[in-house]
LUMNUKOL-741326 format. One record per residue (C-alpha): residue number from 1; residue in three letters; chain; x, y, z. Coordinates in steps of 0.05 Angstrom, whole numbers, plus 32768, in hexadecimal, padded with zeros to 4 digits. Example, Ala and Ser with C-alpha at 12.3 -4.5 7.8 and 13.67 -1.06 7.14 Angstrom:
residues 2
seq=1 type=ala mol=A c1=80F6 c2=7FA6 c3=809C
seq=2 type=ser mol=A c1=8111 c2=7FEB c3=808F
This chain:
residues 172
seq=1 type=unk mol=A c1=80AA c2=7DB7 c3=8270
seq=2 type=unk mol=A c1=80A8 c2=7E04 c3=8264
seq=3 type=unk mol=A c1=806F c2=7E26 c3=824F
seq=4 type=unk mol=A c1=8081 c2=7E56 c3=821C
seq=5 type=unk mol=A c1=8058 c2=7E9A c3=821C
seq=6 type=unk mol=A c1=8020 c2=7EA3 c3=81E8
seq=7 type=unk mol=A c1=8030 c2=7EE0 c3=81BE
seq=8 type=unk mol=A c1=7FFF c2=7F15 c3=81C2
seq=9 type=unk mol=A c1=7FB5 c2=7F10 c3=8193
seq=10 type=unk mol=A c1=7FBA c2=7F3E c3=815C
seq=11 type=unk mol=A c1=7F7A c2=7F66 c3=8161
seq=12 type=unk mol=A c1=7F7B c2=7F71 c3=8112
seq=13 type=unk mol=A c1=7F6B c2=7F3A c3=80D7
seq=14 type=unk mol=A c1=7FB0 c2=7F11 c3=80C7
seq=15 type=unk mol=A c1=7FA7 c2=7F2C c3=807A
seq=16 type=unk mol=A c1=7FB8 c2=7F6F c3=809A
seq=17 type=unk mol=A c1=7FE4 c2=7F5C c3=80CA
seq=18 type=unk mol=A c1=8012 c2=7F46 c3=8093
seq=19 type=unk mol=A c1=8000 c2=7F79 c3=8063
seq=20 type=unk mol=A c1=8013 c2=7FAE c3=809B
seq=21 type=unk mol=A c1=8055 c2=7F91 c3=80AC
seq=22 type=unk mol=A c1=806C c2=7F85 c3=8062
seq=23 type=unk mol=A c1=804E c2=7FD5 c3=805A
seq=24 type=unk mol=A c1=8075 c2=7FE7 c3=80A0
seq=25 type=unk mol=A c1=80BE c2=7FC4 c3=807E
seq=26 type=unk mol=A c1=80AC c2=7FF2 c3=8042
seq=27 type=unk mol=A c1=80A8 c2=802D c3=805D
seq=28 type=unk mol=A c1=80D5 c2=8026 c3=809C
seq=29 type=unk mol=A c1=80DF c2=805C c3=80DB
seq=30 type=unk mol=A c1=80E1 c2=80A6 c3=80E2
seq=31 type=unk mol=A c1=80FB c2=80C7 c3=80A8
seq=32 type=unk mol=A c1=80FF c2=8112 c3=8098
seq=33 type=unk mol=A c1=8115 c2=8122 c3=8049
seq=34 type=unk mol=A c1=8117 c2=815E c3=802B
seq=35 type=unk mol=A c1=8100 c2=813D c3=7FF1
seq=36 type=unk mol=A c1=80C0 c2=811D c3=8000
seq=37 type=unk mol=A c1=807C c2=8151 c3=8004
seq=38 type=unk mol=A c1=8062 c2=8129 c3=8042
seq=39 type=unk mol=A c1=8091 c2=8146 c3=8072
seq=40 type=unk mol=A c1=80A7 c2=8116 c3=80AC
seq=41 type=unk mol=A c1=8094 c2=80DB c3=80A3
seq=42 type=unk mol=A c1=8097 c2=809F c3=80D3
seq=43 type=unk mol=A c1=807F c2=805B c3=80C2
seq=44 type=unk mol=A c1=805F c2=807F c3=8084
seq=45 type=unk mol=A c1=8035 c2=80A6 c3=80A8
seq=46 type=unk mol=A c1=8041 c2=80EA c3=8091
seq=47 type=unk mol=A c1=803D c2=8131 c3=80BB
seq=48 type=unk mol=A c1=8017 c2=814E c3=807A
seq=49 type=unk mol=A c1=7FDD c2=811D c3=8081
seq=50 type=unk mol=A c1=7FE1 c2=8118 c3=80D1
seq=51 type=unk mol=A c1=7FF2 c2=815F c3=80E3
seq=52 type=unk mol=A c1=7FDA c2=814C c3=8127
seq=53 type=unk mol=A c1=8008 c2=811E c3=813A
seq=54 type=unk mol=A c1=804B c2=811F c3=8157
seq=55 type=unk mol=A c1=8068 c2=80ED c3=811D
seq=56 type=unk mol=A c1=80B1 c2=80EC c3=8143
seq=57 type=unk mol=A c1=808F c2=80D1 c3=8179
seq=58 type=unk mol=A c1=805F c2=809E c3=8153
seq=59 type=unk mol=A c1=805A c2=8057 c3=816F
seq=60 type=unk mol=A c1=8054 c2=8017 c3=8138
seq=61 type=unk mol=A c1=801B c2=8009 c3=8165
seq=62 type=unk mol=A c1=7FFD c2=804A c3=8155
seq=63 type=unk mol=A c1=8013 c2=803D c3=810A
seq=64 type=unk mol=A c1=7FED c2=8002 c3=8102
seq=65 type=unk mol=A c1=7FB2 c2=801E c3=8124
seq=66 type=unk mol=A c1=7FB1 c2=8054 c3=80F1
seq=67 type=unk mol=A c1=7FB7 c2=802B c3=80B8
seq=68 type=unk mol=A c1=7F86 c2=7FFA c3=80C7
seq=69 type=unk mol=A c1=7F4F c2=8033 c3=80D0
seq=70 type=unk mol=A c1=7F69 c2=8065 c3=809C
seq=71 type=unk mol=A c1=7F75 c2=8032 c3=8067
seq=72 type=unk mol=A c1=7F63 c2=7FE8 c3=806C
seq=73 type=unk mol=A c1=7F22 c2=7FE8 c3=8090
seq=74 type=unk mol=A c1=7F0E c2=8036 c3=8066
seq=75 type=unk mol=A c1=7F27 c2=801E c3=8022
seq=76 type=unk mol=A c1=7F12 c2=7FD6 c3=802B
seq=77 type=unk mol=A c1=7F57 c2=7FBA c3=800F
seq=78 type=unk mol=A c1=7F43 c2=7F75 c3=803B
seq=79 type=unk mol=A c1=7F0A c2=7F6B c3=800D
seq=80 type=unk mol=A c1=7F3A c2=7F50 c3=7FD7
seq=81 type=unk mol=A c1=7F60 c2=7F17 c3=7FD3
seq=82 type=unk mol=A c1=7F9F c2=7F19 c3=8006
seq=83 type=unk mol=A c1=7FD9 c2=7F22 c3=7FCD
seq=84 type=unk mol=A c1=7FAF c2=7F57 c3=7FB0
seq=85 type=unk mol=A c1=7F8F c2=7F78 c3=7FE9
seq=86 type=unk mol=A c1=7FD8 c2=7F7F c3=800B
seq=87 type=unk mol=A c1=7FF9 c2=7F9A c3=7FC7
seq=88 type=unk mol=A c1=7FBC c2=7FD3 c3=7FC5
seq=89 type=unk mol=A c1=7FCA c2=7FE2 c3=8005
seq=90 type=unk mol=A c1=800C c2=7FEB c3=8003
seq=91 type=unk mol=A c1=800E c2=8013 c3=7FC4
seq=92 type=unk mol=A c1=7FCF c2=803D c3=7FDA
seq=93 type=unk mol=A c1=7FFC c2=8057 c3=8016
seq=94 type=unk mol=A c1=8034 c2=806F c3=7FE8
seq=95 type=unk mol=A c1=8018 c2=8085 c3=7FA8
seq=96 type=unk mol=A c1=7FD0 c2=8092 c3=7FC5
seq=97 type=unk mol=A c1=7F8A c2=806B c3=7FBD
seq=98 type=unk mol=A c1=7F7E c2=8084 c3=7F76
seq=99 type=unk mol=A c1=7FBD c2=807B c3=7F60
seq=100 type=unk mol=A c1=7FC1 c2=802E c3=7F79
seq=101 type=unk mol=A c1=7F7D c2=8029 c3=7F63
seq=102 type=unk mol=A c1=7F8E c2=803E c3=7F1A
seq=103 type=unk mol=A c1=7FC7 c2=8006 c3=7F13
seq=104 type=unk mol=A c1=7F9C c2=7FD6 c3=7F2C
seq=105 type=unk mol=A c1=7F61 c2=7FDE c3=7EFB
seq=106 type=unk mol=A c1=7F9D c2=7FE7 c3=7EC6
seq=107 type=unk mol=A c1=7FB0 c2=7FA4 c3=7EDD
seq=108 type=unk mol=A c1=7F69 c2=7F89 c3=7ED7
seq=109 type=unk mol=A c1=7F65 c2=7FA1 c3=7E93
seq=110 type=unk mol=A c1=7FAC c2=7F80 c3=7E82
seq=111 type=unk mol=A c1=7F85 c2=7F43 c3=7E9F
seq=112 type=unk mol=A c1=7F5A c2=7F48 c3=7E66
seq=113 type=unk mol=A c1=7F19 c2=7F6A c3=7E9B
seq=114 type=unk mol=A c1=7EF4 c2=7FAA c3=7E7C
seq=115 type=unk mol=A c1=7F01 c2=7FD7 c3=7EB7
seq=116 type=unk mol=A c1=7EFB c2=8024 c3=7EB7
seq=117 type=unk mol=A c1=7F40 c2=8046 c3=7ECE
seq=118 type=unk mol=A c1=7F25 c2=8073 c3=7EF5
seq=119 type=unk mol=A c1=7F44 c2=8064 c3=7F3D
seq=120 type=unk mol=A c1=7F08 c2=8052 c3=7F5D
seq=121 type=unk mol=A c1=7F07 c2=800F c3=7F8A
seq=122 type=unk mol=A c1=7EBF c2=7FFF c3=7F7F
seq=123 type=unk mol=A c1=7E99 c2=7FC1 c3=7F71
seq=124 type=unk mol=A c1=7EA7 c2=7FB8 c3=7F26
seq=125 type=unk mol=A c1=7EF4 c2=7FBE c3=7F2F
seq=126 type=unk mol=A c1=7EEF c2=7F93 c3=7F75
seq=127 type=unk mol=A c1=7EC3 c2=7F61 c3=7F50
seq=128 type=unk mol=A c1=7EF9 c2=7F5A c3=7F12
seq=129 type=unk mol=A c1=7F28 c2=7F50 c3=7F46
seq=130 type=unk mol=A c1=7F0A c2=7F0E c3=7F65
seq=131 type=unk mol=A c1=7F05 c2=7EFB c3=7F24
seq=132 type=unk mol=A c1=7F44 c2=7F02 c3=7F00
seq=133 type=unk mol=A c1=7F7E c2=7ED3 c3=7F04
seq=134 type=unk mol=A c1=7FA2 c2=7EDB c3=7F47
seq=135 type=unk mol=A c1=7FE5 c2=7ED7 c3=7F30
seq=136 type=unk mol=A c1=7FE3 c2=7EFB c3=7EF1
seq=137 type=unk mol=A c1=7FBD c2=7F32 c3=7F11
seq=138 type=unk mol=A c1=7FF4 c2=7F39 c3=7F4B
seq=139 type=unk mol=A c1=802C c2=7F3E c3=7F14
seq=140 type=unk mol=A c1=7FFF c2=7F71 c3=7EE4
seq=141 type=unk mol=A c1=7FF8 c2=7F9A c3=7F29
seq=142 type=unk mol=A c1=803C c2=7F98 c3=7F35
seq=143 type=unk mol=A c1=804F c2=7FB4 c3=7EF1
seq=144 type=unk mol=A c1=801D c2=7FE3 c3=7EEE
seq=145 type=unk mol=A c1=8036 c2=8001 c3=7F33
seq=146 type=unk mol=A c1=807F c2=7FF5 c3=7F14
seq=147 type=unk mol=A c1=806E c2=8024 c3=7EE0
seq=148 type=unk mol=A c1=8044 c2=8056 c3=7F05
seq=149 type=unk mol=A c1=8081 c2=806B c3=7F34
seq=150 type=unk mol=A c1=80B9 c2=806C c3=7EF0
seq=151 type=unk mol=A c1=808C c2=8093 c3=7ECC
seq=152 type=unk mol=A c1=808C c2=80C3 c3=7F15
seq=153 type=unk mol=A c1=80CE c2=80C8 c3=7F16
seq=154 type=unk mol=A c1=80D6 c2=80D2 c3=7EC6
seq=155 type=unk mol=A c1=80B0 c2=8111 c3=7ECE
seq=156 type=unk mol=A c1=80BD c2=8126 c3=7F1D
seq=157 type=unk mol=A c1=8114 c2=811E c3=7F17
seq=158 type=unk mol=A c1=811E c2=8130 c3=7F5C
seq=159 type=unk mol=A c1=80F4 c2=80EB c3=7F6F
seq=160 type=unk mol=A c1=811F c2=80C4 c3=7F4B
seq=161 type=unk mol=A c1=8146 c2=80B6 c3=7F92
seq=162 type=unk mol=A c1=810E c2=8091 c3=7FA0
seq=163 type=unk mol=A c1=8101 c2=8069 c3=7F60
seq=164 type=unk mol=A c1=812E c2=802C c3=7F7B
seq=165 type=unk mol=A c1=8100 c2=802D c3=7FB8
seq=166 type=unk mol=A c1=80BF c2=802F c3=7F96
seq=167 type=unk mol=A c1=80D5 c2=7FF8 c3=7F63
seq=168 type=unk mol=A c1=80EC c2=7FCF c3=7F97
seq=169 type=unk mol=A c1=809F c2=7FDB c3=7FC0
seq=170 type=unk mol=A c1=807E c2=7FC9 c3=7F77
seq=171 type=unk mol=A c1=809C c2=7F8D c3=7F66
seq=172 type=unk mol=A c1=809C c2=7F71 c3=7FAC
């Protein structure tokens, strides 16, 4: 009998492992458009917010290792409830913390919580979150982010290239 070889131990929580890799298909390898104000991007990570770095030369290792500090573990998007957590997450790396943040509460408030809209992830909105419905919080999220990047590229034109993209990301 053959002993197959154990993969290698993840050294991050599994709701991040598979937040990260759904966030890694989403925003793929090294891209450089005109287009987008971040510069060169690869994996997501952009030249504008990581001047240091050589982003042609990024690793996914090193990827992952960013996003885990920079976002998860800083914002705290493993607090929440996986399908939530992941979708903030996800979101908060394309549109930005407040940004994500404001759909969500927008989505708590379609969920019938009184939330302020203010952007800020703090205990109130993290609190309405545990309590809301799951699944019709997920799908209010995923509207509200639906309808945060067409009203983006309604008033920005030249994004409109990347509506099909975002739509795709907010529904997912």
């Amino acid at each position: 009998m053959t002993r197959q070889p154990t993969p290698p131990q993840s050294p991050y929580p599994a709701a991040f492992d598979r937040a990260v890799s759904r966030l890694l298909r989403d925003e793929g390898g090294y891209v450089l458009n005109p287009a987008d104000p971040g510069g060169a991007t690869r994996f997501g990570i952009s030249q504008r917010d990581y001047p240091h770095l050589d982003i042609r030369a990024l690793t996914r290792d090193e990827a992952v290792a960013i996003y885990f500090r920079d976002w998860w573990s800083r914002f705290g998007y493993g607090d929440f409830a996986e399908p939530i957590g992941a979708k903030l997450f996800n979101l908060a790396v394309n549109m930005g913390p407040g940004n994500a943040g404001r759909c969500l509460q927008r989505a708590l408030r379609a969920c019938g919580r009184q939330i302020a809209d203010d952007g800020v992830i703090g205990a109130a909105t993290r609190a309405a979150a545990a309590q809301a419905n799951q699944s019709a919080l997920i799908a209010a999220f995923r509207a509200e982010a639906a309808g945060y990047y067409r009203a983006l590229a309604a008033a920005n034109p030249v994004d409109d290239e990347f509506l099909r993209g975002w739509l795709n990301r907010a529904y997912e």
